[in-house]
mmCIF file of the N, C-alpha and C atoms, coordinates in Angstrom:
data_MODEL
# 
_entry.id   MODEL 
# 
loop_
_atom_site.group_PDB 
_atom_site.id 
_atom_site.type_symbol 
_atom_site.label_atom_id 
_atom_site.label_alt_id 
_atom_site.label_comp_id 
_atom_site.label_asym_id 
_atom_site.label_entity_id 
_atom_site.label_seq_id 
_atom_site.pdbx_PDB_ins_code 
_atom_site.Cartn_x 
_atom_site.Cartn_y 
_atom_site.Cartn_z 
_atom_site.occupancy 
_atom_site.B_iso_or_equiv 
_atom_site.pdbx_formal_charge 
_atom_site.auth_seq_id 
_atom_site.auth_comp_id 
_atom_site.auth_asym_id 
_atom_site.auth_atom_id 
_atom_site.pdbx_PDB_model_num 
ATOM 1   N N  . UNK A 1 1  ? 114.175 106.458 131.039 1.00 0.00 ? 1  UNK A N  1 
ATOM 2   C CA . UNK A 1 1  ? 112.842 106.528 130.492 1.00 0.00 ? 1  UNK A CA 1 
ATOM 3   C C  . UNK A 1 1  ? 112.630 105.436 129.444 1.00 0.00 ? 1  UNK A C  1 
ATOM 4   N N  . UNK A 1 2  ? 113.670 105.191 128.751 1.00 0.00 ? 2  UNK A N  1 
ATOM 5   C CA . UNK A 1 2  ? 113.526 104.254 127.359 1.00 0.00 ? 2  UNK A CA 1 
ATOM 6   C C  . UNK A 1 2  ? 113.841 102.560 128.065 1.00 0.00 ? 2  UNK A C  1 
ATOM 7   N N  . UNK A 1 3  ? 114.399 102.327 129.441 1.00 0.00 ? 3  UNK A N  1 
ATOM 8   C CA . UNK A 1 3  ? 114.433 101.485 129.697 1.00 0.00 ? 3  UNK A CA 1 
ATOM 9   C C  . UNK A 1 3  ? 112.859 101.329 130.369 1.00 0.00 ? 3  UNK A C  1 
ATOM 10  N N  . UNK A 1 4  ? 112.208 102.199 131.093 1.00 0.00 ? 4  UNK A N  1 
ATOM 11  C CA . UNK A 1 4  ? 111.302 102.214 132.049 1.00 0.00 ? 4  UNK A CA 1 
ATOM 12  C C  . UNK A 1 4  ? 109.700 101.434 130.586 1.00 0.00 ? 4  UNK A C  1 
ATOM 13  N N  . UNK A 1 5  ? 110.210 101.877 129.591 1.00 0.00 ? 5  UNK A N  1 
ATOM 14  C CA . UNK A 1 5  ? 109.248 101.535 128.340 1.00 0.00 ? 5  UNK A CA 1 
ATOM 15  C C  . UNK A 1 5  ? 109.259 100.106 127.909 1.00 0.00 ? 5  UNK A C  1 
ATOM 16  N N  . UNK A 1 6  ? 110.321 99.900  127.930 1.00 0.00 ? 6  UNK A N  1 
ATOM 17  C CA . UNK A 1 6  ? 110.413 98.268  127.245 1.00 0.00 ? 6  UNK A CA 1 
ATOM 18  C C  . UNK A 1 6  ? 110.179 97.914  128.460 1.00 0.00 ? 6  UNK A C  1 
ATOM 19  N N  . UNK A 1 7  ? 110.546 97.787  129.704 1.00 0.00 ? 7  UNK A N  1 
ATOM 20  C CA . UNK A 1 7  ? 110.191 96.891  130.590 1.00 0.00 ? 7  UNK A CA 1 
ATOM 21  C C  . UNK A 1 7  ? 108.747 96.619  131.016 1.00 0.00 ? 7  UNK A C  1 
ATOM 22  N N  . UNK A 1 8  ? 108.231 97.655  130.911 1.00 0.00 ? 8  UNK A N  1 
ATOM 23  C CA . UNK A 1 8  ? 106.632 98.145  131.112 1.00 0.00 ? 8  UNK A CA 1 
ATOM 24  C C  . UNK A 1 8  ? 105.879 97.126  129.578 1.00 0.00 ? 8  UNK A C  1 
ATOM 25  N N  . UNK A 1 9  ? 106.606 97.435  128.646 1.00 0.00 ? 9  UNK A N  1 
ATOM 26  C CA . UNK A 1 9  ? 106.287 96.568  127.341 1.00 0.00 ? 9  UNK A CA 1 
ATOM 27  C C  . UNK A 1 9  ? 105.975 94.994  127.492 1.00 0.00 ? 9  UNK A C  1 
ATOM 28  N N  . UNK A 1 10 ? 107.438 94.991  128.023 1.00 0.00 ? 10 UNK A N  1 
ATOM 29  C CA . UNK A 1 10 ? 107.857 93.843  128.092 1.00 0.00 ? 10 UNK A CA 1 
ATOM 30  C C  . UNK A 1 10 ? 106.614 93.382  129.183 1.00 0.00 ? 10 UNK A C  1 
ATOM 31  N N  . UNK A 1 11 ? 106.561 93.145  130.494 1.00 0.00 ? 11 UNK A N  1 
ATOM 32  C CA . UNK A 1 11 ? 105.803 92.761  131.407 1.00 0.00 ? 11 UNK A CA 1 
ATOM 33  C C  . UNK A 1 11 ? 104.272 92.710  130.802 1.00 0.00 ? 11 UNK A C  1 
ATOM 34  N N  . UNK A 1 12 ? 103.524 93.624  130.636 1.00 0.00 ? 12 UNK A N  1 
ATOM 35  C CA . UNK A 1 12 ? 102.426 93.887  129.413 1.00 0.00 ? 12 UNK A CA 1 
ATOM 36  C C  . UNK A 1 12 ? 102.231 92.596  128.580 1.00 0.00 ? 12 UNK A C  1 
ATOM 37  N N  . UNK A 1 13 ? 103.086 92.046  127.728 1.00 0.00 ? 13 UNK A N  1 
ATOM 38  C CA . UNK A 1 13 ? 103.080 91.260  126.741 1.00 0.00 ? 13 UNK A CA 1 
ATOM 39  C C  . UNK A 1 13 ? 103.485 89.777  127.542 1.00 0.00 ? 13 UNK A C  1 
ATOM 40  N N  . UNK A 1 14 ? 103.822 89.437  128.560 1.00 0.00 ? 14 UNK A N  1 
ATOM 41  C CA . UNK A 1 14 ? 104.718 88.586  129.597 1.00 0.00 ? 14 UNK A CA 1 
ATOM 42  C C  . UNK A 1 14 ? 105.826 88.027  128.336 1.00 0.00 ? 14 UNK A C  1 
ATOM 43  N N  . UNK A 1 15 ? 106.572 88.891  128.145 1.00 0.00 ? 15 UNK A N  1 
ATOM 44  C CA . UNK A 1 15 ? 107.633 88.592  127.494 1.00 0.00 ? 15 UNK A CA 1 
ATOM 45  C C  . UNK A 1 15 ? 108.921 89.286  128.368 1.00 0.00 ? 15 UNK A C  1 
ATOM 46  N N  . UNK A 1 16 ? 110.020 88.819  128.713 1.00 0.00 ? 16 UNK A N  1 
ATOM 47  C CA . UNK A 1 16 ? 111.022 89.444  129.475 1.00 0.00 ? 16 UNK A CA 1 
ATOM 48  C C  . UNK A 1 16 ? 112.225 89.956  128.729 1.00 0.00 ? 16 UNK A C  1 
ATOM 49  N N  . UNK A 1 17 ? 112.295 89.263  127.509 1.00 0.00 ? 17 UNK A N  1 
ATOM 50  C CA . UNK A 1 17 ? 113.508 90.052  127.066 1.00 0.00 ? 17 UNK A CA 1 
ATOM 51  C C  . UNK A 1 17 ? 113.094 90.494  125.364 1.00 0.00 ? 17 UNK A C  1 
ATOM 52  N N  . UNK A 1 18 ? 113.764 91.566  125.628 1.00 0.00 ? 18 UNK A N  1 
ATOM 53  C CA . UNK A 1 18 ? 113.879 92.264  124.363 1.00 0.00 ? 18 UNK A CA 1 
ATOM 54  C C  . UNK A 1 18 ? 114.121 91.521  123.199 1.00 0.00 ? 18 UNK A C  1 
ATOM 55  N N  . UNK A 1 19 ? 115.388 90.930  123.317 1.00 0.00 ? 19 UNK A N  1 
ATOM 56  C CA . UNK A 1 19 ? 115.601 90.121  122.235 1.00 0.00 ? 19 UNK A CA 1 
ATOM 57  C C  . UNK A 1 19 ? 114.921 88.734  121.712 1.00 0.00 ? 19 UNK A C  1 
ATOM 58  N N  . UNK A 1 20 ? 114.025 89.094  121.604 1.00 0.00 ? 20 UNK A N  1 
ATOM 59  C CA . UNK A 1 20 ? 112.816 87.993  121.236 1.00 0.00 ? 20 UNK A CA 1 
ATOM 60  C C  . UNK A 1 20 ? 112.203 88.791  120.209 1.00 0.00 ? 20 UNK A C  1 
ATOM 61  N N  . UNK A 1 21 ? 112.436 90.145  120.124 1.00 0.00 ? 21 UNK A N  1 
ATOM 62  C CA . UNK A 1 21 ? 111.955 91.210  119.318 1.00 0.00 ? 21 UNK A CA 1 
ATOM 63  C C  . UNK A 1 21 ? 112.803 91.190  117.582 1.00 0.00 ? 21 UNK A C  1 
ATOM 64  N N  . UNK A 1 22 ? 111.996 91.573  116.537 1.00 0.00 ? 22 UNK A N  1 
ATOM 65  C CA . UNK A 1 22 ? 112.705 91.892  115.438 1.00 0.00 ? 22 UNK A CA 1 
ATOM 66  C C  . UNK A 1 22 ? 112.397 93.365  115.672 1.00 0.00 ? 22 UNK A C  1 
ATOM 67  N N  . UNK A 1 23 ? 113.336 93.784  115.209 1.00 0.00 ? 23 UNK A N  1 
ATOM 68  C CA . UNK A 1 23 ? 113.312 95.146  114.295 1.00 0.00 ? 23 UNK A CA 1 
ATOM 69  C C  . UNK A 1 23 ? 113.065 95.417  112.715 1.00 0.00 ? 23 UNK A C  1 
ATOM 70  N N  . UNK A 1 24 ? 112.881 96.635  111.793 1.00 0.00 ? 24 UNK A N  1 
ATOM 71  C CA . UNK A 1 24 ? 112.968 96.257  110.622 1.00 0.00 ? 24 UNK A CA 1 
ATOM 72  C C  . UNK A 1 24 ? 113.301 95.812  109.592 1.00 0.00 ? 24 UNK A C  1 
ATOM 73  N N  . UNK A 1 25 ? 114.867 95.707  109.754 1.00 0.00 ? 25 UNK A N  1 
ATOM 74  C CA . UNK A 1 25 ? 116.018 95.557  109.194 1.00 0.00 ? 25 UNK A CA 1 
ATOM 75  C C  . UNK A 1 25 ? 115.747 93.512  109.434 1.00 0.00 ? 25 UNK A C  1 
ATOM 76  N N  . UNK A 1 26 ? 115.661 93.304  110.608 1.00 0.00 ? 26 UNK A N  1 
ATOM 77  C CA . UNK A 1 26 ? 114.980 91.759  110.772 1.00 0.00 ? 26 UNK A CA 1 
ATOM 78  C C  . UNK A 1 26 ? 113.922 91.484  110.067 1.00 0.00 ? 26 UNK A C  1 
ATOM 79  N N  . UNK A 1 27 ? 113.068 91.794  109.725 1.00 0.00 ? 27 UNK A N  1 
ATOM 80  C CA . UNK A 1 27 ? 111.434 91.590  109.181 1.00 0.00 ? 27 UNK A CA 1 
ATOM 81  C C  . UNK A 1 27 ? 111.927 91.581  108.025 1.00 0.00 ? 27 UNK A C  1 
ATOM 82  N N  . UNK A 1 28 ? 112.740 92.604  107.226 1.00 0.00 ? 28 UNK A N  1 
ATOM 83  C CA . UNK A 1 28 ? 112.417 92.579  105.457 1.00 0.00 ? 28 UNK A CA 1 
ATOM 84  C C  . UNK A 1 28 ? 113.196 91.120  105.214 1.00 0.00 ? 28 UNK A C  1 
ATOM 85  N N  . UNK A 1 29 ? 114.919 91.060  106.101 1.00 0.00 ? 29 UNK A N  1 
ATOM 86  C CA . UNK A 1 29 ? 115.150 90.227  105.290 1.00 0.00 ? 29 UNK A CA 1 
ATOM 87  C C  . UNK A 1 29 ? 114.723 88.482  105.566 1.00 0.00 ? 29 UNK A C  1 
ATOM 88  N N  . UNK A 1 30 ? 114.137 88.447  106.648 1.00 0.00 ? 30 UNK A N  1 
ATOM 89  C CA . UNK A 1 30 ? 112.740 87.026  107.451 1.00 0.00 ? 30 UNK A CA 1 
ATOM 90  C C  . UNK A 1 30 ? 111.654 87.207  105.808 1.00 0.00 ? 30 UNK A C  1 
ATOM 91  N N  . UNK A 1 31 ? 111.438 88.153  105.954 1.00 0.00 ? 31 UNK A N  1 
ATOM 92  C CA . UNK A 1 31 ? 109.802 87.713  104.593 1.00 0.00 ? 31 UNK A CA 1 
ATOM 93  C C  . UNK A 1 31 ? 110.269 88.164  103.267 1.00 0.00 ? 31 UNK A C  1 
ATOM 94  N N  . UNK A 1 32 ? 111.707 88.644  102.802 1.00 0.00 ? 32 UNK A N  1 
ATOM 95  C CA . UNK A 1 32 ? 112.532 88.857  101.938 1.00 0.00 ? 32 UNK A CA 1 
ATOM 96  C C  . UNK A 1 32 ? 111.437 90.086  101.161 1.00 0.00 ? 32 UNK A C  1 
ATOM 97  N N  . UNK A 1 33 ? 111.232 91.323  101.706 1.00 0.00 ? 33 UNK A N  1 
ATOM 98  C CA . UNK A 1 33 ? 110.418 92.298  100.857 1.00 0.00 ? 33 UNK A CA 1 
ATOM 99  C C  . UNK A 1 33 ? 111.506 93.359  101.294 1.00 0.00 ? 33 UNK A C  1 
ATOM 100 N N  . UNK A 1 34 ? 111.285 94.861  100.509 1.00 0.00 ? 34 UNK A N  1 
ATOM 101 C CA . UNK A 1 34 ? 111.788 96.089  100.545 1.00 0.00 ? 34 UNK A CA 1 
ATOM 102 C C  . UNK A 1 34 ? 111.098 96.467  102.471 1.00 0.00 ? 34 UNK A C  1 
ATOM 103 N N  . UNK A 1 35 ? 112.122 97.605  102.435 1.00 0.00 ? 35 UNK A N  1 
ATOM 104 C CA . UNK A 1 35 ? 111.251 98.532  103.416 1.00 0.00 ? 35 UNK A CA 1 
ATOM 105 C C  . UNK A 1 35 ? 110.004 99.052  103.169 1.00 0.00 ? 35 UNK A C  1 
ATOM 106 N N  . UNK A 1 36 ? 109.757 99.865  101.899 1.00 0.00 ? 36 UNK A N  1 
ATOM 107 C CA . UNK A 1 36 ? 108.583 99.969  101.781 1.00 0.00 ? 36 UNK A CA 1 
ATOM 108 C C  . UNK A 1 36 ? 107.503 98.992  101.819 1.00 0.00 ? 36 UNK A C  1 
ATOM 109 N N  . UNK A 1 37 ? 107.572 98.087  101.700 1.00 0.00 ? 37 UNK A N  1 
ATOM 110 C CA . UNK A 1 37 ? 106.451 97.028  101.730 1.00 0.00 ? 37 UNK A CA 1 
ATOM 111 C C  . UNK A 1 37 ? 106.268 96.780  102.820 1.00 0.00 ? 37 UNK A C  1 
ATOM 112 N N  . UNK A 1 38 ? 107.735 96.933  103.932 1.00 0.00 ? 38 UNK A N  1 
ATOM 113 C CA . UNK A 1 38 ? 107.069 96.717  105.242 1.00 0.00 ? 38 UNK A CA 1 
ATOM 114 C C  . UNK A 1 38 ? 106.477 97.901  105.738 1.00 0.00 ? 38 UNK A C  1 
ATOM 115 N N  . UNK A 1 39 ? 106.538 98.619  105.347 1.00 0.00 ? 39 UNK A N  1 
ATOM 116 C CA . UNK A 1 39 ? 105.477 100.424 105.966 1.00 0.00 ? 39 UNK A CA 1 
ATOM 117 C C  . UNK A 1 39 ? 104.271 99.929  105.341 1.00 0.00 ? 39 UNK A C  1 
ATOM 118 N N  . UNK A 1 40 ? 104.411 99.481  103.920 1.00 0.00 ? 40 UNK A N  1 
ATOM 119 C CA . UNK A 1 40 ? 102.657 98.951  103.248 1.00 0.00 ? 40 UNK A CA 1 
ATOM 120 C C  . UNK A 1 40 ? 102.006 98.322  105.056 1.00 0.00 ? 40 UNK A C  1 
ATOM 121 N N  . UNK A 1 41 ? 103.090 97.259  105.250 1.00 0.00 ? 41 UNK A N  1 
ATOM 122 C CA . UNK A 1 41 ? 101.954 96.290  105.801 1.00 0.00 ? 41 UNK A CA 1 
ATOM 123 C C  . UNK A 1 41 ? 101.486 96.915  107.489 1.00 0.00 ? 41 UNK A C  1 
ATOM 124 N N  . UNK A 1 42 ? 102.785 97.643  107.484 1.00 0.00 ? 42 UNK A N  1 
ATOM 125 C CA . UNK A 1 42 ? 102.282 98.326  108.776 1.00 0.00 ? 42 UNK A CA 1 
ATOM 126 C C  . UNK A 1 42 ? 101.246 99.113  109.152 1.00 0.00 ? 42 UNK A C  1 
ATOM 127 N N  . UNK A 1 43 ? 100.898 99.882  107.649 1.00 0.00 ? 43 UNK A N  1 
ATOM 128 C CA . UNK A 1 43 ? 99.938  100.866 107.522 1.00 0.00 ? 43 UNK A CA 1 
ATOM 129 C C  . UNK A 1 43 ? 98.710  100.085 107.194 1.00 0.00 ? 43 UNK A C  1 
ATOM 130 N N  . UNK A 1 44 ? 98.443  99.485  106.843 1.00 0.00 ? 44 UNK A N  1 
ATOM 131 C CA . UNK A 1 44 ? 97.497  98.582  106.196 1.00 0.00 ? 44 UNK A CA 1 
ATOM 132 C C  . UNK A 1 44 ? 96.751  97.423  107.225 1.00 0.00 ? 44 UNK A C  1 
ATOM 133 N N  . UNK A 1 45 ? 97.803  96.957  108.565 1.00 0.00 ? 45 UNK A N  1 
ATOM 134 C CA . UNK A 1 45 ? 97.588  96.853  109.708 1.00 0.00 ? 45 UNK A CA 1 
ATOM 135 C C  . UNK A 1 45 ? 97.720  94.930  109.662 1.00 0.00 ? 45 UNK A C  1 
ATOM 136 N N  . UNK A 1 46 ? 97.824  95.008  108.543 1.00 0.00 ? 46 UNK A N  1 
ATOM 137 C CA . UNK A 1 46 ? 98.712  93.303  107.906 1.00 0.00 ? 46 UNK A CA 1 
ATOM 138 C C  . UNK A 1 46 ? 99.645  93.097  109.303 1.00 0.00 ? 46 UNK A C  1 
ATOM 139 N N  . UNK A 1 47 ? 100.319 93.691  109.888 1.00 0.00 ? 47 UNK A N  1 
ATOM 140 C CA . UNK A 1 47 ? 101.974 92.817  110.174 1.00 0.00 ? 47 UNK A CA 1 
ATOM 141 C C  . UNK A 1 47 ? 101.511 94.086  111.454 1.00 0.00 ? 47 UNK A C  1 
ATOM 142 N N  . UNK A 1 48 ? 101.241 93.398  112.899 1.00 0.00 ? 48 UNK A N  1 
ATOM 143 C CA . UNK A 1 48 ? 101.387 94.004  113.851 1.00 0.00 ? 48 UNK A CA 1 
ATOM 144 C C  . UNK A 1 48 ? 102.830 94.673  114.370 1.00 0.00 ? 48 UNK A C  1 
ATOM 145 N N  . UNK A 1 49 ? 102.866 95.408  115.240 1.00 0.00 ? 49 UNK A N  1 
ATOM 146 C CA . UNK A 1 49 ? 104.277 96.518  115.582 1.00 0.00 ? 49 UNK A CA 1 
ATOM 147 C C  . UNK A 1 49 ? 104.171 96.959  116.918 1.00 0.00 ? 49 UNK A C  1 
ATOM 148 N N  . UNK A 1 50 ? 105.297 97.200  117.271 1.00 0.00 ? 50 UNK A N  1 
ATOM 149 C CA . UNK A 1 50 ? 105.251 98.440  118.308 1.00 0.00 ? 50 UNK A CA 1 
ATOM 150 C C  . UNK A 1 50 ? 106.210 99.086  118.152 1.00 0.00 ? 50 UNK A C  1 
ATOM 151 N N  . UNK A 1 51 ? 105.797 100.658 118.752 1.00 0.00 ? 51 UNK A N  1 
ATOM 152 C CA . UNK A 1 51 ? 107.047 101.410 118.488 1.00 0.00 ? 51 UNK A CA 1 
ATOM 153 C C  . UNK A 1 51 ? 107.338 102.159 119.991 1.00 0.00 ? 51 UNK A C  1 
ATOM 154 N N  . UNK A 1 52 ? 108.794 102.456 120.108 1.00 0.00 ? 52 UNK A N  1 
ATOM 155 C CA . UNK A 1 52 ? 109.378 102.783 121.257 1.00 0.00 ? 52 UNK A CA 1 
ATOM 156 C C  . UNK A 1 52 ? 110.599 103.737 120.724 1.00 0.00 ? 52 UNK A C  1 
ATOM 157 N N  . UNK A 1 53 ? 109.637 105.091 121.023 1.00 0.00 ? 53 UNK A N  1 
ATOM 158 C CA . UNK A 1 53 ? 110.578 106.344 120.405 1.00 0.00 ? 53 UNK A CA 1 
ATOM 159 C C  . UNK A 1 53 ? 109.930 106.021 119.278 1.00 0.00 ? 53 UNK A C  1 
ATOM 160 N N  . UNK A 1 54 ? 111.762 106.379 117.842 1.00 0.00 ? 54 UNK A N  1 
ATOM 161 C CA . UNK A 1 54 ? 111.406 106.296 116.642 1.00 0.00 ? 54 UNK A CA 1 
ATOM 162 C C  . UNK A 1 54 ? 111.721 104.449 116.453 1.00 0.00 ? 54 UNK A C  1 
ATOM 163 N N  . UNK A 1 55 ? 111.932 104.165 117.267 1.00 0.00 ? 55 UNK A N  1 
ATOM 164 C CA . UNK A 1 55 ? 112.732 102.452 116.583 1.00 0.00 ? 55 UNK A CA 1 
ATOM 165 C C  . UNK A 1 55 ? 110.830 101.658 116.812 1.00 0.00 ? 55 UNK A C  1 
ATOM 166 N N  . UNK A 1 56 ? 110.775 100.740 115.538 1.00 0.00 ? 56 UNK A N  1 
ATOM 167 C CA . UNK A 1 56 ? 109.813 99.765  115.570 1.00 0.00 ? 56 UNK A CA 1 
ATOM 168 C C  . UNK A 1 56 ? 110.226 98.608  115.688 1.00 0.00 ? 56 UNK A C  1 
ATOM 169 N N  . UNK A 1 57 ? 109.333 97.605  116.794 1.00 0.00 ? 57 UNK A N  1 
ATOM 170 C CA . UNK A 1 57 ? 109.625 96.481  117.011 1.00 0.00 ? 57 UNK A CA 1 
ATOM 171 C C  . UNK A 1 57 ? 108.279 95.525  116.475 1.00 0.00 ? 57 UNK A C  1 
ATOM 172 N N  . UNK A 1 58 ? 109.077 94.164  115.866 1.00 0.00 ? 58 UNK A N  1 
ATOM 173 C CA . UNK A 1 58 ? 108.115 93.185  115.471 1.00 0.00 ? 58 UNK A CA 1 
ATOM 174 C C  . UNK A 1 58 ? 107.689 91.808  116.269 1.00 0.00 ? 58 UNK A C  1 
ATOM 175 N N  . UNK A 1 59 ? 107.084 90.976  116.604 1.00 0.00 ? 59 UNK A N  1 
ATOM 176 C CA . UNK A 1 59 ? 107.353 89.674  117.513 1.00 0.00 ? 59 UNK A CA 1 
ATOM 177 C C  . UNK A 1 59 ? 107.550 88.651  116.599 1.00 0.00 ? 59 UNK A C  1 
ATOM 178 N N  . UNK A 1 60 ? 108.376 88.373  116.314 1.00 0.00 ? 60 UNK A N  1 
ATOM 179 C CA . UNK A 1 60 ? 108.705 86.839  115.819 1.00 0.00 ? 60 UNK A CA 1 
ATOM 180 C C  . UNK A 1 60 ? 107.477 86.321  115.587 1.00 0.00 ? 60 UNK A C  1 
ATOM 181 N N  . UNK A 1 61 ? 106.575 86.107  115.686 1.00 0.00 ? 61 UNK A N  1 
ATOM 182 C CA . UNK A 1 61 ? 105.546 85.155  116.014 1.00 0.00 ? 61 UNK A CA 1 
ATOM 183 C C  . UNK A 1 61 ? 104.128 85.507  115.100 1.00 0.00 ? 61 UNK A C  1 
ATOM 184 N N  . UNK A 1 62 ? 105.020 86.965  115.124 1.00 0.00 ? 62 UNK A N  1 
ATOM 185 C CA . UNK A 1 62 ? 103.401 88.180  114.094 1.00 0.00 ? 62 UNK A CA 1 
ATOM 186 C C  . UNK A 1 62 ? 104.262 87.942  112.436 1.00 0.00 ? 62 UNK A C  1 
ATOM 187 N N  . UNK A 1 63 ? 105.523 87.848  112.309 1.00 0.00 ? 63 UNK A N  1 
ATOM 188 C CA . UNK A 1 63 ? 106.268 87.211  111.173 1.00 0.00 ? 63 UNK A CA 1 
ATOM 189 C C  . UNK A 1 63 ? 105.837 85.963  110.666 1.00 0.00 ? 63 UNK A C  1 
ATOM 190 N N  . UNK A 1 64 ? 105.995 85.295  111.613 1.00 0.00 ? 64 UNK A N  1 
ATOM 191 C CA . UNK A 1 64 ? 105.682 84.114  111.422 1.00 0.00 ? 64 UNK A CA 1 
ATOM 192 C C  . UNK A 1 64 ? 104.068 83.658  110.656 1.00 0.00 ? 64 UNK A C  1 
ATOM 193 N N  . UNK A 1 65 ? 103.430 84.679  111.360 1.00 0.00 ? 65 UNK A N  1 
ATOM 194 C CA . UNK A 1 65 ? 102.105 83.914  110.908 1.00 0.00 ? 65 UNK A CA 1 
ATOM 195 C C  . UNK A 1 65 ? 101.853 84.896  109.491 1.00 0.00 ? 65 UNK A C  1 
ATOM 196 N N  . UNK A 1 66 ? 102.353 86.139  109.536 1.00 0.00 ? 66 UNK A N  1 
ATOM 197 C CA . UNK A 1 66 ? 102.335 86.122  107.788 1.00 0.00 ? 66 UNK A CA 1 
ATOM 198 C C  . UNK A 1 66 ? 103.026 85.820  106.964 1.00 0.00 ? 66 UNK A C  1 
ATOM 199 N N  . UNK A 1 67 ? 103.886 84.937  107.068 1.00 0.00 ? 67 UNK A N  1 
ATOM 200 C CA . UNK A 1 67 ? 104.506 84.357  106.077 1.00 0.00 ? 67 UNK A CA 1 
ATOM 201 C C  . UNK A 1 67 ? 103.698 83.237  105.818 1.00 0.00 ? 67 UNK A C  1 
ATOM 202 N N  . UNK A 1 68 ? 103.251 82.671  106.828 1.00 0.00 ? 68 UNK A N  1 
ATOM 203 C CA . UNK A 1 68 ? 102.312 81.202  106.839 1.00 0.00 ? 68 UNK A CA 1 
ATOM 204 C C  . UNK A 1 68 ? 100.554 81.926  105.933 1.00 0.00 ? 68 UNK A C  1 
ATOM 205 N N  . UNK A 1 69 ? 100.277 82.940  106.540 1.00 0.00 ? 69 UNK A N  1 
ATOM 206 C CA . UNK A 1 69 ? 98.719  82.822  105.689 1.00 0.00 ? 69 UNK A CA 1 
ATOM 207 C C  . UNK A 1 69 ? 98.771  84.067  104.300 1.00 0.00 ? 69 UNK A C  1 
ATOM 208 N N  . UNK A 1 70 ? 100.034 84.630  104.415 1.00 0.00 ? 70 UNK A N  1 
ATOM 209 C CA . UNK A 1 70 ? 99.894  84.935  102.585 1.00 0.00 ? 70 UNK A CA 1 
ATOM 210 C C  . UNK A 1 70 ? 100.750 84.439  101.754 1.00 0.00 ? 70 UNK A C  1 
ATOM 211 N N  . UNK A 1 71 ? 101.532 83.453  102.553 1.00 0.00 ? 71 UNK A N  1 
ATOM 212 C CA . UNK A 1 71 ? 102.035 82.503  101.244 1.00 0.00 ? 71 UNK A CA 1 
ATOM 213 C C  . UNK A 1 71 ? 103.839 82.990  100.887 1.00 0.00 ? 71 UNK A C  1 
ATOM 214 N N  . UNK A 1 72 ? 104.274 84.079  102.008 1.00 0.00 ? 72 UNK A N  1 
ATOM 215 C CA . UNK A 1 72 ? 105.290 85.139  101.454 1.00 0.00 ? 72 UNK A CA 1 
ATOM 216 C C  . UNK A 1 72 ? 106.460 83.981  101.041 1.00 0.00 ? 72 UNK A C  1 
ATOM 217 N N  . UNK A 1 73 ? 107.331 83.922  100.764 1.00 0.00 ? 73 UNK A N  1 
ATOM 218 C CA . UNK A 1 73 ? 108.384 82.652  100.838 1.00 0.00 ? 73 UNK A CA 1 
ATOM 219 C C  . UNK A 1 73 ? 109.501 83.601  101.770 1.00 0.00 ? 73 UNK A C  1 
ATOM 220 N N  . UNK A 1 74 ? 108.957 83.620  102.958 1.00 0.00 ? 74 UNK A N  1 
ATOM 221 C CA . UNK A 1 74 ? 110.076 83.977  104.202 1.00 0.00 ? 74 UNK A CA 1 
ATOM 222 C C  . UNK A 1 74 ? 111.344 83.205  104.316 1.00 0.00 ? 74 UNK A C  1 
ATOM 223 N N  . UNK A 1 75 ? 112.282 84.026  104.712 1.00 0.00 ? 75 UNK A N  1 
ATOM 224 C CA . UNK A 1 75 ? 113.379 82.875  105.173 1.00 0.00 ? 75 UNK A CA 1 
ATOM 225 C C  . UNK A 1 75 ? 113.515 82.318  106.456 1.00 0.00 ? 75 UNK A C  1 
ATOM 226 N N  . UNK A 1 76 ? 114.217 81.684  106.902 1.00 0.00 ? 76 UNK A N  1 
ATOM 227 C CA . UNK A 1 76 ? 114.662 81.098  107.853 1.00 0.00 ? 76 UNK A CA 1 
ATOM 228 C C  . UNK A 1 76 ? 114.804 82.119  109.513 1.00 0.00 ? 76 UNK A C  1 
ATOM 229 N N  . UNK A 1 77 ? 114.003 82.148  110.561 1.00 0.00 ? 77 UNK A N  1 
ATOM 230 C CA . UNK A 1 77 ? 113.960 82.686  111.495 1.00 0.00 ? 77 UNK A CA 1 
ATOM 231 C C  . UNK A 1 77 ? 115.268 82.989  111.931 1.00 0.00 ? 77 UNK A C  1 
ATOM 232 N N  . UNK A 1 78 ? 115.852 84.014  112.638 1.00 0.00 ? 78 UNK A N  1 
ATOM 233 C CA . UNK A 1 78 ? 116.966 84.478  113.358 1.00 0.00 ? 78 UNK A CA 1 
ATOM 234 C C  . UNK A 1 78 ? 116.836 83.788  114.549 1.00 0.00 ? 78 UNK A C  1 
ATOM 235 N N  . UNK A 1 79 ? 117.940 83.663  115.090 1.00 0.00 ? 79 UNK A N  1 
ATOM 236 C CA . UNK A 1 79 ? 117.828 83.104  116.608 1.00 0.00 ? 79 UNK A CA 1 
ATOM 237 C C  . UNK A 1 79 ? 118.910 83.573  117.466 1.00 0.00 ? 79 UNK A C  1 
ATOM 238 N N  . UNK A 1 80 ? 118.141 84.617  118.246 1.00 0.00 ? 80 UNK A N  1 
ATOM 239 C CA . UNK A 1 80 ? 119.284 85.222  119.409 1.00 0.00 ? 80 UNK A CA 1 
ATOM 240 C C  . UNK A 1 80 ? 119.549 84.533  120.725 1.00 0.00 ? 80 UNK A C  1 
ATOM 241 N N  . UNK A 1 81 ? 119.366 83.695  120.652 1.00 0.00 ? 81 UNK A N  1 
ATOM 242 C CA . UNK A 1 81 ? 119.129 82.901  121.921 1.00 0.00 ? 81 UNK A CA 1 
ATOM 243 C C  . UNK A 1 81 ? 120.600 81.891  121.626 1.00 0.00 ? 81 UNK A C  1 
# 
C-alpha cells in the first residue's frame, strides 16, 4: 500500500524516484531553523509538503526557492545522486 502511494506520487509529480525528496530532518538542517519553525511554515503554507502516512516529504526545489525569496541563509543542498 505505502509503495502503491509514492509511486502514484511519484508519477503525479513526473518525478520517479523518491530520493529527490527531503524529509524533515533534511529541510531544518538545508534552511538551518528548529523543527518547530518548520511546522510554522508548513502550517502557514510558506514551504509546500506532502505527506505519506505519518512521514512528510519536501522537494528540493520548494527549499530552494525559500531560501532564495526570504533571504533564509540555507546551507548547501544534499545530493543523493
Amino acid at each position: 500500500m505505502f509503495t502503491s502511494k509514492v509511486k502514484a506520487l511519484c508519477e503525479r509529480l513526473s518525478e520517479r524516484k523518491l530520493k529527490k525528496w527531503y524529509d524533515n530532518q533534511d529541510v531544518c538542517r538545508i534552511l538551518n531553523i528548529s523543527p518547530r519553525t518548520l511546522q510554522t511554515l508548513r502550517t502557514n503554507g510558506t514551504l509546500p509538503y506532502t505527506q505519506i502516512n505519518r512521514k512528510i516529504f519536501y522537494r528540493p526545489e520548494d527549499a530552494d526557492t525559500l531560501v532564495l525569496q526570504s533571504g533564509l541563509t540555507g546551507k548547501k543542498r544534499i545530493s543523493y545522486e
